[in-house]
C-alpha positions as CSV (number, residue, x, y, z in Angstrom):
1,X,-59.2,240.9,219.8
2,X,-60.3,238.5,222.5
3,X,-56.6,237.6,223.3
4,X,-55.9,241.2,224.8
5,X,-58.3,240.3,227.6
6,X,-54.8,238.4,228.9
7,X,-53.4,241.9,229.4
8,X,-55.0,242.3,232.0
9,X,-54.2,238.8,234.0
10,X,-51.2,239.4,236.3
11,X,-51.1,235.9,238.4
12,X,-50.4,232.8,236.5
13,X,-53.3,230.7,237.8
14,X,-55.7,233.3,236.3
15,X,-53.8,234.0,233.1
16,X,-53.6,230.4,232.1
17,X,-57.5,229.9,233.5
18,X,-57.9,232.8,231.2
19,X,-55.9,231.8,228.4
20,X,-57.9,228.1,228.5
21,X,-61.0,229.6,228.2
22,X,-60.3,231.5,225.5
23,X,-58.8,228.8,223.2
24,X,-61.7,226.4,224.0
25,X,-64.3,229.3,222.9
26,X,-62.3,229.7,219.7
27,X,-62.0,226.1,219.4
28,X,-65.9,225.8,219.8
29,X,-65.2,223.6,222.8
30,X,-63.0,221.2,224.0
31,X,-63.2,218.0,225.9
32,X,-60.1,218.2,227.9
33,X,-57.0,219.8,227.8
34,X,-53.5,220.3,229.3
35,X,-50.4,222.7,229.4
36,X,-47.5,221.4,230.1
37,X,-44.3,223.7,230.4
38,X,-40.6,223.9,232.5
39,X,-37.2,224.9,231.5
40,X,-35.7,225.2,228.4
41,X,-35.2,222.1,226.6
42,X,-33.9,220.1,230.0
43,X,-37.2,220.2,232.2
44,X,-38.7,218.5,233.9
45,X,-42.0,219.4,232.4
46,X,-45.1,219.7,234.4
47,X,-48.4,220.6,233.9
48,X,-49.4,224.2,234.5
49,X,-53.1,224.6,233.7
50,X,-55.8,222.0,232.7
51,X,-59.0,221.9,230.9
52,X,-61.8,221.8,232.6
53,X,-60.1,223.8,235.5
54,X,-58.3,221.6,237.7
55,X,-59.2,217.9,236.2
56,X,-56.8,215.5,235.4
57,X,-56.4,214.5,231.7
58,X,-56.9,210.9,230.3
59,X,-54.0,208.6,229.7
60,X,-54.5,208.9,226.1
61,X,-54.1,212.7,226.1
62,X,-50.9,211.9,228.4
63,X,-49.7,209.9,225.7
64,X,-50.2,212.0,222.7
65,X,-48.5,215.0,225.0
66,X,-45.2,212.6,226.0
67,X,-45.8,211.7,222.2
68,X,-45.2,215.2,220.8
69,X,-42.5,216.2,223.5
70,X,-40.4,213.5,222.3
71,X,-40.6,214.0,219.0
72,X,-40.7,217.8,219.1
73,X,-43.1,218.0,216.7
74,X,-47.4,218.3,217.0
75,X,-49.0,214.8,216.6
76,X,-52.5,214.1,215.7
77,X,-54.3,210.6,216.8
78,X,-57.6,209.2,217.4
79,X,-59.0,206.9,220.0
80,X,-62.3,206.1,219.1
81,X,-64.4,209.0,217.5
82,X,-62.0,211.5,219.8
83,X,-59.6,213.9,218.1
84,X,-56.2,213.9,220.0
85,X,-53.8,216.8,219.3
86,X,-50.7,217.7,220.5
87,X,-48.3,220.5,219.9
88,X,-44.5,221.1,221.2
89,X,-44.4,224.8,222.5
90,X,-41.5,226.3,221.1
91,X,-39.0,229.5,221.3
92,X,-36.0,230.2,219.2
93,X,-35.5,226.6,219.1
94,X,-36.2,226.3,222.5
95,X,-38.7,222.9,223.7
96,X,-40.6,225.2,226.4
97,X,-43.1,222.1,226.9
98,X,-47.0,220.8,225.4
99,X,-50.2,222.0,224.5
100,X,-52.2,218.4,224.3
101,X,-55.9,218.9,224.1
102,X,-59.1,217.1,222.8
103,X,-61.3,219.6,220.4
104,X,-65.2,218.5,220.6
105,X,-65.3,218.8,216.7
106,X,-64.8,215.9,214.7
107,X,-61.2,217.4,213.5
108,X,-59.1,221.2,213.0
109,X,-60.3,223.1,210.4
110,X,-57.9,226.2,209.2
111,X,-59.4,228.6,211.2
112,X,-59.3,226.5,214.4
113,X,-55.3,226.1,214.0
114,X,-54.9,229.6,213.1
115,X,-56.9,230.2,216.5
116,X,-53.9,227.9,218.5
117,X,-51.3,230.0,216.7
118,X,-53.1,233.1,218.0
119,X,-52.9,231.5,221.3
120,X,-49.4,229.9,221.7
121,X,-48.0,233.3,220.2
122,X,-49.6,235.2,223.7
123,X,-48.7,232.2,225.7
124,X,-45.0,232.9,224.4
125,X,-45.0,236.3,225.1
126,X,-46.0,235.5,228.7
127,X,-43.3,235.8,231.7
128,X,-43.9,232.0,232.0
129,X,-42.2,231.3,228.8
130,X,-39.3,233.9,229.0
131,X,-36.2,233.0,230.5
132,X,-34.0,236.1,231.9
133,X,-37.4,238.8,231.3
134,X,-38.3,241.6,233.7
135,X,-42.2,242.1,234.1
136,X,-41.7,245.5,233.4
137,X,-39.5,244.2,229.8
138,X,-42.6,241.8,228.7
139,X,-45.1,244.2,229.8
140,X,-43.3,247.0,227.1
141,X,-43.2,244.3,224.7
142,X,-47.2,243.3,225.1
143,X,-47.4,247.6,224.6
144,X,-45.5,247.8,221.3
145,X,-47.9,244.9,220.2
146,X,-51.2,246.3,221.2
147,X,-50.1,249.8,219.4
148,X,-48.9,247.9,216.2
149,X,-52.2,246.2,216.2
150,X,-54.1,249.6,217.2
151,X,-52.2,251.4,214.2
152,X,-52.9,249.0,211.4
153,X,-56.4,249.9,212.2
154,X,-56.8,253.9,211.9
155,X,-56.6,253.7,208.2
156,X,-59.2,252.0,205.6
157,X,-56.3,251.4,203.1
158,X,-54.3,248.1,203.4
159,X,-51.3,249.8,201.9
160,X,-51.4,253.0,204.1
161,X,-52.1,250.8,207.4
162,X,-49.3,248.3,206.2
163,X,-46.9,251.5,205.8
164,X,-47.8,252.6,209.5
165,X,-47.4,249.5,210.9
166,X,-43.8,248.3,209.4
167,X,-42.6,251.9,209.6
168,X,-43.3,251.8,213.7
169,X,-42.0,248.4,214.1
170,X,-38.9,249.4,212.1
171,X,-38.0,252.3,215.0
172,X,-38.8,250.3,217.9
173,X,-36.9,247.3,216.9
174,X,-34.3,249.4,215.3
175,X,-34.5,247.9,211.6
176,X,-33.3,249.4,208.8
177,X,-35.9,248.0,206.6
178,X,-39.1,245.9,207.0
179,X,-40.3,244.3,204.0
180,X,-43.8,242.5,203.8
181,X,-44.9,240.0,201.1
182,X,-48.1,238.5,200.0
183,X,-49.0,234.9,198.3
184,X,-49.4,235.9,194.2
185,X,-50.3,233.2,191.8
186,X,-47.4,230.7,192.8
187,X,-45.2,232.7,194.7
188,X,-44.1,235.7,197.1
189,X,-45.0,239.6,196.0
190,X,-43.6,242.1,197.2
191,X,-46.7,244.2,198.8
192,X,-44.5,247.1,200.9
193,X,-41.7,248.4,202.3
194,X,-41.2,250.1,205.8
195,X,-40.4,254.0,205.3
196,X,-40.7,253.6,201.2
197,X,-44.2,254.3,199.1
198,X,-43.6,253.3,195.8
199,X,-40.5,251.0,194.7
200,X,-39.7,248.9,191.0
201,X,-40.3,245.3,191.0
202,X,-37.8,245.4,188.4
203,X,-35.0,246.7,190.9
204,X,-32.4,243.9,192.2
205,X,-33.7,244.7,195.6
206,X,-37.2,243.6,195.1
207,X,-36.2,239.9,193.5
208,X,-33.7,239.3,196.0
209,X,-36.5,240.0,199.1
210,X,-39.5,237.6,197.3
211,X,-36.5,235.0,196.5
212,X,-35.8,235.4,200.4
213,X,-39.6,235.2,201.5
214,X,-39.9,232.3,199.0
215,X,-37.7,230.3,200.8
216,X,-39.1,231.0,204.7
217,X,-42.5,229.8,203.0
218,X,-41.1,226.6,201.1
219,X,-39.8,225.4,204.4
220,X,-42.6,226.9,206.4
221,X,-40.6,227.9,209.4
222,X,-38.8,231.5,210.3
223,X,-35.4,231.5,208.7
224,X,-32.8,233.5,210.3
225,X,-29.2,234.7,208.6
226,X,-26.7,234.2,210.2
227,X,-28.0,231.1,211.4
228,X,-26.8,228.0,213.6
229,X,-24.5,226.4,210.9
230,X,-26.0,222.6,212.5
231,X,-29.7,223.5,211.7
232,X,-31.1,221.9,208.3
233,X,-32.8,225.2,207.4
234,X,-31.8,226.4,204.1
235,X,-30.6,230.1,204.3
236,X,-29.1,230.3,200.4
237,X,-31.4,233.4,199.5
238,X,-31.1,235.0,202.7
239,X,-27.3,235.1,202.3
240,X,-27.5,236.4,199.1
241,X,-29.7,239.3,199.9
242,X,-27.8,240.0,202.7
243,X,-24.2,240.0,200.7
244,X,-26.0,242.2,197.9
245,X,-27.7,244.8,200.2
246,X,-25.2,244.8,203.1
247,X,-27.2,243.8,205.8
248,X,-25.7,241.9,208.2
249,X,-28.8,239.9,209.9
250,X,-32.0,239.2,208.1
251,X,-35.0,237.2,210.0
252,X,-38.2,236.4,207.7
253,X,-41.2,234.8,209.5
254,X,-44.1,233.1,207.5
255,X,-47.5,233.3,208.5
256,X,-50.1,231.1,206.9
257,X,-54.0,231.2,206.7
258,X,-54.3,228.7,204.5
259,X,-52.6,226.8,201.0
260,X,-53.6,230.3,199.0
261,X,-53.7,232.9,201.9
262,X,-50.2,233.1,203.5
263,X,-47.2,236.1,203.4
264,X,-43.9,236.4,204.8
265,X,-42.4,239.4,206.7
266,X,-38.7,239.9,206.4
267,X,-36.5,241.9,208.9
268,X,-33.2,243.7,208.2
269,X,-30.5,244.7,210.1
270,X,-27.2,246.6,209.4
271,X,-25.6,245.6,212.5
272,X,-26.3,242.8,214.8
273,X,-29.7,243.5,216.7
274,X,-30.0,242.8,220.4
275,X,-31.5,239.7,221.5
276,X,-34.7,241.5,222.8
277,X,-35.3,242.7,219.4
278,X,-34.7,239.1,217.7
279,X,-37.4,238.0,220.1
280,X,-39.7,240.7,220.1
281,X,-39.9,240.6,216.3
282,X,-40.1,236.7,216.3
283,X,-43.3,237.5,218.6
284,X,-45.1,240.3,217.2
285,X,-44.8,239.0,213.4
286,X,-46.8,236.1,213.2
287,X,-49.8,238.2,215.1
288,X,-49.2,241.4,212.5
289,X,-48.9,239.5,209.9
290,X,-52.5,237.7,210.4
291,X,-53.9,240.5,211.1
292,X,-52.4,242.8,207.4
293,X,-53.4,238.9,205.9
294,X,-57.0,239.2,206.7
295,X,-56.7,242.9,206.1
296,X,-55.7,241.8,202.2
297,X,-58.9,239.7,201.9
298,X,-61.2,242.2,203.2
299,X,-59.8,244.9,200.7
300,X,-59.9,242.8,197.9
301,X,-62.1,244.4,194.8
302,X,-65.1,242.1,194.0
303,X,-63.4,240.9,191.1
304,X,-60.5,239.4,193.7
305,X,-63.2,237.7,195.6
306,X,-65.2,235.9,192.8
307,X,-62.0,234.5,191.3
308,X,-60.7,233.0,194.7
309,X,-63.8,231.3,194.8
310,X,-64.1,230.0,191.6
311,X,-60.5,228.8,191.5
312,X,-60.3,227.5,195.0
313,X,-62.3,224.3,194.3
314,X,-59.9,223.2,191.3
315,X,-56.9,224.1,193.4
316,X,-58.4,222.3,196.5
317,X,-59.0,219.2,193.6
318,X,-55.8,219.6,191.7
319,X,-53.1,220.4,194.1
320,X,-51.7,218.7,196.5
321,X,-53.3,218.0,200.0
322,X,-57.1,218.2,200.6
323,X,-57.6,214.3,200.7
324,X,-61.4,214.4,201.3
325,X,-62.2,216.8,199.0
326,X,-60.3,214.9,196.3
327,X,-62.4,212.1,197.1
328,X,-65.7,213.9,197.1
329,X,-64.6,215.0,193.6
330,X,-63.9,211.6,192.3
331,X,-67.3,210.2,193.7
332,X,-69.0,213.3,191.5
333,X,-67.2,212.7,188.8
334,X,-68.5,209.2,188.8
335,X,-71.6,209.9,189.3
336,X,-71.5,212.5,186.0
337,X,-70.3,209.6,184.2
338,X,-72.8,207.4,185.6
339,X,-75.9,209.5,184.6
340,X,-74.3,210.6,181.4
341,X,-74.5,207.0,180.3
342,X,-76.3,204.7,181.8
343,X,-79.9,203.9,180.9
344,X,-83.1,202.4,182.1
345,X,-86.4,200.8,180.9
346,X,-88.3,203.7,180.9
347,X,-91.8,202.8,182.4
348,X,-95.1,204.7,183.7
349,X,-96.6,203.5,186.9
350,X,-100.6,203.4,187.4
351,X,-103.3,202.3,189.8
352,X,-105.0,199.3,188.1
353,X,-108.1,197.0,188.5
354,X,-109.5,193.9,186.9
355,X,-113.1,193.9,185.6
356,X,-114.8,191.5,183.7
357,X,-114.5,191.0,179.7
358,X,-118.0,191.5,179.7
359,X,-120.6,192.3,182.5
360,X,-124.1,190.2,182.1
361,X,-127.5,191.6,183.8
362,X,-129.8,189.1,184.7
363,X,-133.3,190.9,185.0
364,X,-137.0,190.0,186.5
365,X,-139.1,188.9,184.1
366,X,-142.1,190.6,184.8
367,X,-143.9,191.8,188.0
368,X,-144.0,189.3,190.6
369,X,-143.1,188.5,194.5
370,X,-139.3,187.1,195.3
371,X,-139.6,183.7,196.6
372,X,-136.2,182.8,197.2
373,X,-132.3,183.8,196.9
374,X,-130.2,180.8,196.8
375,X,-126.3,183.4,195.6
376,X,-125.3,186.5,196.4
377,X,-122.8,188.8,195.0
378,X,-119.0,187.8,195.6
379,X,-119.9,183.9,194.8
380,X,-119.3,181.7,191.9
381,X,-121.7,179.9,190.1
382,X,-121.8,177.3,187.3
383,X,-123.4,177.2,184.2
384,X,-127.4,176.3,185.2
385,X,-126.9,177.0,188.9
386,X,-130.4,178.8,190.6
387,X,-129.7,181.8,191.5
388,X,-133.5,182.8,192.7
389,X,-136.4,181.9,192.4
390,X,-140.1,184.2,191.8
391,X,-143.2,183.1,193.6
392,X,-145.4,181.7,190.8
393,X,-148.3,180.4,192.5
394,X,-150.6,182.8,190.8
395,X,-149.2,181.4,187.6
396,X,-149.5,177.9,188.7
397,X,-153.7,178.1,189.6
398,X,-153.6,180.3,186.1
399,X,-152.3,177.4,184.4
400,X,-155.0,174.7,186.5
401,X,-157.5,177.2,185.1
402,X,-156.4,176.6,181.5
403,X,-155.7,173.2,181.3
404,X,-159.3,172.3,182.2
405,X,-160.3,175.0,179.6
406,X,-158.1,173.1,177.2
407,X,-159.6,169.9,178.0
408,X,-163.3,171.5,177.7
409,X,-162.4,172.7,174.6
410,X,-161.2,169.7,173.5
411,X,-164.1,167.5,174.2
412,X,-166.5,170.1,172.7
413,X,-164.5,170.0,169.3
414,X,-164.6,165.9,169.3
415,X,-168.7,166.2,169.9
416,X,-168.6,168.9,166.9
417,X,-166.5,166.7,165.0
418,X,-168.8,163.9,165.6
419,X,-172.1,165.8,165.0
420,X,-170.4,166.8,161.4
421,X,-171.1,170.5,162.9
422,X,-168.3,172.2,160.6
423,X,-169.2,175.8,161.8
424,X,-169.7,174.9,165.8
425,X,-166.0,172.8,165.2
426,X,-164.5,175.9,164.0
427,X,-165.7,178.2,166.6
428,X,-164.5,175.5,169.0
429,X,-161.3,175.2,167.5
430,X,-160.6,178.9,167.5
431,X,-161.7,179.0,171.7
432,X,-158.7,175.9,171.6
433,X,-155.9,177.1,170.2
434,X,-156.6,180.5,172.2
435,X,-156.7,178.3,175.1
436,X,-153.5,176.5,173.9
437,X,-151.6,180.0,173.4
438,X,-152.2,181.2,176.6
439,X,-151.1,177.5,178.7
440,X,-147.8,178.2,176.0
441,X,-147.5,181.9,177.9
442,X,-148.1,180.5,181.4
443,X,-145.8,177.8,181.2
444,X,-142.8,179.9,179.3
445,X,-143.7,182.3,182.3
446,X,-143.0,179.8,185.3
447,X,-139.7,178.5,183.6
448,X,-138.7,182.1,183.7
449,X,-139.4,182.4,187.7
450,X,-136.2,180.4,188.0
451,X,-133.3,182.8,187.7
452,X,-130.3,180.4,186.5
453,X,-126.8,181.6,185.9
454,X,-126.4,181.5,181.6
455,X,-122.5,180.7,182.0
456,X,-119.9,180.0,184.6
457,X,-119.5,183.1,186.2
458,X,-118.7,185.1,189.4
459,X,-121.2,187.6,190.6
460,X,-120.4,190.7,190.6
461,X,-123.7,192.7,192.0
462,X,-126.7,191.5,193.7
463,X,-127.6,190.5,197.7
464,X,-131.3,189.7,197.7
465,X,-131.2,187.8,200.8
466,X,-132.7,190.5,202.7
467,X,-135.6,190.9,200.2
468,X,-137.4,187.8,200.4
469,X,-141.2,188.2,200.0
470,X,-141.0,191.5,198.7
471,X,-142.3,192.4,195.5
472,X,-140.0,193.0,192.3
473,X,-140.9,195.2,189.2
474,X,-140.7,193.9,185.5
475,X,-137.0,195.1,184.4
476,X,-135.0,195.0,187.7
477,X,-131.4,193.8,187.6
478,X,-131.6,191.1,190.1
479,X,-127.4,189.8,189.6
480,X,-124.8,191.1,187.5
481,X,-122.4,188.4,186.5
482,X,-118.7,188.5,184.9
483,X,-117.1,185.1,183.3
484,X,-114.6,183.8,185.1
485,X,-112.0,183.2,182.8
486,X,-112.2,186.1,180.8
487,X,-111.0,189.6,181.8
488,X,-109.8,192.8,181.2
489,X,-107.5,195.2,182.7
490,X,-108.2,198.9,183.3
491,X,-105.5,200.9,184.0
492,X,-105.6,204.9,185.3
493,X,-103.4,206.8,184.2
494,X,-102.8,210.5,185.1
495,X,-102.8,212.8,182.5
496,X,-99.1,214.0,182.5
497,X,-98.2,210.2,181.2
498,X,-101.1,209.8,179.1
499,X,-99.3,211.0,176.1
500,X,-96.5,208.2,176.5
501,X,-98.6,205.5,176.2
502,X,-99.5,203.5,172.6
503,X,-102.1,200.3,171.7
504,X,-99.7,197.8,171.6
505,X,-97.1,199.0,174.5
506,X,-96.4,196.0,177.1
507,X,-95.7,195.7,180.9
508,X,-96.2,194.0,184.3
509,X,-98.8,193.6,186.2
510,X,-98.9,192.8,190.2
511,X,-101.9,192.3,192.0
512,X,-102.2,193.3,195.8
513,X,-103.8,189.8,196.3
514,X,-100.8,188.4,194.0
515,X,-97.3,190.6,195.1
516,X,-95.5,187.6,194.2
517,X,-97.0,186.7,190.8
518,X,-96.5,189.1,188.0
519,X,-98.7,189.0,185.1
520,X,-98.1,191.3,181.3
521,X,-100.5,192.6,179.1
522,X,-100.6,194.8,176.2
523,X,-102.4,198.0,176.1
524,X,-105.5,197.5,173.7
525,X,-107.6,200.1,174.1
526,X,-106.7,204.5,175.0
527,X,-110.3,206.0,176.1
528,X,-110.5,210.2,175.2
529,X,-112.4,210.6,177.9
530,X,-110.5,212.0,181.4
531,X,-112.5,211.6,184.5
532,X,-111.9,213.3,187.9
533,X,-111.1,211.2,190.9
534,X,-109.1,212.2,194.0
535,X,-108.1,215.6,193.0
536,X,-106.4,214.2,189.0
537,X,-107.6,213.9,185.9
538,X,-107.4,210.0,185.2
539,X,-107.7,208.2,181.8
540,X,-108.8,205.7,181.2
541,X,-107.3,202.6,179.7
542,X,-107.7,199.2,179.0
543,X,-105.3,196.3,177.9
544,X,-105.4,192.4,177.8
545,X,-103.5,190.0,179.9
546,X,-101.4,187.9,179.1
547,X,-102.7,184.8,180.9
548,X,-105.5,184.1,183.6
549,X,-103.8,182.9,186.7
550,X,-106.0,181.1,189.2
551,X,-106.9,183.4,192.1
552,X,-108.1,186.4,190.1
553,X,-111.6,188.0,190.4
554,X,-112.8,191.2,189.0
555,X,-112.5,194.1,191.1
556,X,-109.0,193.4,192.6
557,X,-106.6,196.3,192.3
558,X,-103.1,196.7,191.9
559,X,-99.9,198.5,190.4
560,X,-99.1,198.1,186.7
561,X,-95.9,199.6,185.1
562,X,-96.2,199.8,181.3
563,X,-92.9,199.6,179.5
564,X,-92.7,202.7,176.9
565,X,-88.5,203.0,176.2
566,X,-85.2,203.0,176.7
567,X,-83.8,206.2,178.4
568,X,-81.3,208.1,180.4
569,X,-81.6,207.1,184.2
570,X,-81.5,210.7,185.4
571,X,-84.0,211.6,182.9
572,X,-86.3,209.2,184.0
573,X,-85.5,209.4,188.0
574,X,-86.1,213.9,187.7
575,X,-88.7,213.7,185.0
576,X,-91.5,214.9,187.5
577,X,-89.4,217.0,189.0
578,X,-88.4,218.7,185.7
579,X,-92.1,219.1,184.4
580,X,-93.7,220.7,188.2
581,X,-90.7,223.7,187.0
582,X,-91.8,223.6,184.1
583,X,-94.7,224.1,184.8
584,X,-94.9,226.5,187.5
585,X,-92.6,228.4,185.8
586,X,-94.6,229.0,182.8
587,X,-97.4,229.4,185.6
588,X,-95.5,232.8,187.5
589,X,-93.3,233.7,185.3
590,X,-94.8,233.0,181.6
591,X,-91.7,231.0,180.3
């Protein structure tokens, strides 16, 4: 209990320095604060303490303070993202002055008010706040707390510390019977009774105390009988109870946690009580009954506990109050309904490239030196464009050589001819047409030392621009072409989505050359074969487009999305998810 600290403050500069630090460490913090007290109801009011110590509040906080004075009752505002809260201080009807303060959390949760109530109750029982009390008198009265408080703590059994509490209080403020009550289901019941262990609920006694309890809590305020016949508190039960039981003054005082943890604590007197008493019970109640109310939770069995929590949401959504959790409940709500029916295109996402519909080799010949390189990869050529060329001056003195063989030939056949010398003719004609055959080889040879592209084509391999001079070998790939206008996409796809995919599936293509210009295709061809690149098993597959826009060139890659069905949008959004706990719980845990 950080509040009996104050106990030990006698001046009141340090108790109220005391009492602000305390509040702003419950609080957890607070911007700026003020305390404003003076006599009863008739003032003038002034400030007593301030938060921090000795700084002047903002004209805002003024406001809000003159706000709640007026109106005798606590106001809540905002100016800007600050949290303005002010609360009247009040005694047996009494306007004692202001608490006004700026908390540095966004707003007052249930504990944080409970923390001011813990607060304004020691700031009440302060000689500040009396009117007509000894120090000795309030000094008594802060002792019959602390031993109250002190006694509800030697047992470890609500019921038995509840009995020694109610049954002190009952002698020192001279009741004849103390009754506490407890929130059940929808109402007040009856927990215990001061100086009885075991009573009937079905008695008279027992309904007429949770009717009388009832009513303090509906109106949330302490309900006195007899009362001040001008006040607007209803006092029917109250009167009731007292005509049944003969009690001439009853006093019940609610105390509230929160919309499901609250009680009431009803006093009784036979004959009329001294004011001190009256006052001292209206002081010590709400304190004992906070600290029996968070006795109750702690002592409930675990069965208790689990349904407060489950219920406590549906409450919090189904009763009244609780704005922003209404609203949170609503949005989920909508969102259930949301992903329980609407659907998306269902689509897998791969890493795509463009290759050519076919890939042509263009070879050397036959062993020779390279004379000159006219393309390189990365151009486009036409139809009959030189690409190389093959030094064939070797061939071109072999084929000098030949022809004049030819023509030698060919005069020594004529003389042959002439000399009607049919077997030196033959012989003749045989050296000819070897002859012949070989200028046929030589001549088929030098065509072939040009390297022409056979189509219109882009080419895809081949730089011999630094190799000029240097000698080639029979069956080296000198250029590797691709037509231009005919291609082929590859997709790869990771094996977790290779079993969605079917020949004949559409979707989009988009080129990182081309963001802007989608293209579709259908898938033609699924490959068996997975191959290992960048830590996945990739498949791959191949599909046709749908059109040849101008731009393309094989080897550009991009991002295709291949259409497979319709389905649920949180199916498709947590289907990864879904399948990496699947999977590692089949890995760990075998199921």
């Amino acid at each position: 209990m950080h509040w009996f600290r104050l106990l030990n403050e006698e001046s009141d500069p340090v108790f109220f320095s005391a009492w602000f630090n305390l509040l702003n460490d419950g609080l957890g913090g607070i911007q700026e604060g003020v305390l404003v007290l003076g006599p009863a109801n008739t003032g003038p009011f002034e400030p007593k303490a301030s938060w921090p110590y000795k700084t002047p509040c903002s004209e805002p906080l003024i406001a809000v303070a003159e706000q709640a004075l007026e109106l005798c009752r606590p106001v809540m505002q905002r100016a800007g993202s600050r949290l303005l809260f002010a609360m009247p201080v009040v005694k047996h009807n009494d306007l004692l002055g202001v608490l006004a303060l700026s908390p540095c959390s966004p707003g007052l949760s249930i504990d944080q008010k409970n923390w001011i109530q813990w607060g304004l109750g020691w700031l009440l029982g302060h000689g500040s706040t009396q009117v007509g009390a000894s120090e000795g008198e309030l000094n008594e009265r802060l002792i019959l707390l602390l031993e109250l408080l002190m006694s509800s703590l030697d047992s470890d059994d609500l019921e038995h510390a509840a009995q020694t509490v109610l049954s002190q209080a009952s002698v020192s403020l001279e009741c004849d019977r103390i009754a506490l009550g407890f929130a059940h289901k929808q109402g007040i019941r009856l927990f215990t009774l001061a100086n009885v262990a075991e009573f009937s609920r079905k008695i008279d006694l027992v309904q007429d105390l949770e009717a009388a309890m009832e009513e303090a809590v509906d109106q949330g305020e302490a309900v006195c009988w007899p009362g001040d016949d001008a006040s607007l508190v209803i006092r029917d039960a109250h009167q009731s109870l007292a005509e049944r039981q003969g009690n001439h003054t009853l006093l019940s005082i609610p105390f509230i946690r929160d919309r499901d943890q609250y009680g009431v604590l009803t006093f009784e007197w036979a004959d009329t009580p001294s004011s001190e008493n009256l006052e001292l019970a209206t002081a010590i109640a709400p304190i004992l009954g906070q600290v029996l109310l968070k006795g109750r939770i702690h002592d409930q069995g675990p069965l208790d506990m689990v349904s407060r929590l489950l219920t406590a949401p549906f409450k919090r959504v189904l009763g009244a109050g609780y704005l922003g959790t209404k609203i949170l409940a609503t949005c989920a709500l909508a969102l259930v309904l949301f992903f329980s029916l609407a659907t998306g295109d269902f689509r897998i996402d791969t890493n795509t490239r463009l290759e050519g519909a076919l890939n042509r080799a263009l070879a050397t010949p036959f062993d020779a030196y390279l004379e000159a390189a006219i393309y390189r990869a990365g151009q486009v050529v036409k139809a009959g464009d030189l690409l190389a060329k093959l030094d064939d001056r070797d061939m071109r003195l072999e084929l000098v050589k030949l022809e004049s063989q030819e023509a030698q030939y060919t005069r020594q056949l004529q003389l042959a001819q002439a000399n009607w010398d049919s077997g030196q003719a033959g012989v003749v004609a045989a050296q000819l047409a070897q002859v012949q055959a070989q200028l046929n080889l030589v001549n088929s040879m030098l065509q072939r030392t040009e390297v022409r592209a056979p189509f219109d084509a882009l080419i895809t391999s081949g730089d011999l621009s630094q190799d000029l001079g240097l000698p080639v070998s029979k069956g080296q790939v000198l250029f590797e072409l691709a037509p231009l206008a005919n291609y082929r996409l590859v997709l790869d796809v990771p094996e977790a989505d290779i079993g969605f995919l079917r020949v004949g599936q559409t979707g989009e293509l988009v080129l990182k050359a081309f963001p802007d210009q989608p293209t579709g295709f259908a898938v033609s061809l699924i490959t068996p074969l997975a191959e290992a690149r960048d830590g996945q098993n990739l498949f791959r597959v191949e599909a046709r487009l749908d059109e040849i826009t101008e731009g393309m060139r094989p080897g550009l890659e991009g991002v295709a999305k291949v259409s497979v069905d319709e389905r649920k949008l949180i199916w498709i959004w947590t289907r990864e998810l879904r399948y990496w706990l699947r999977l590692s719980l089949w890995k760990w845990f075998g199921v």
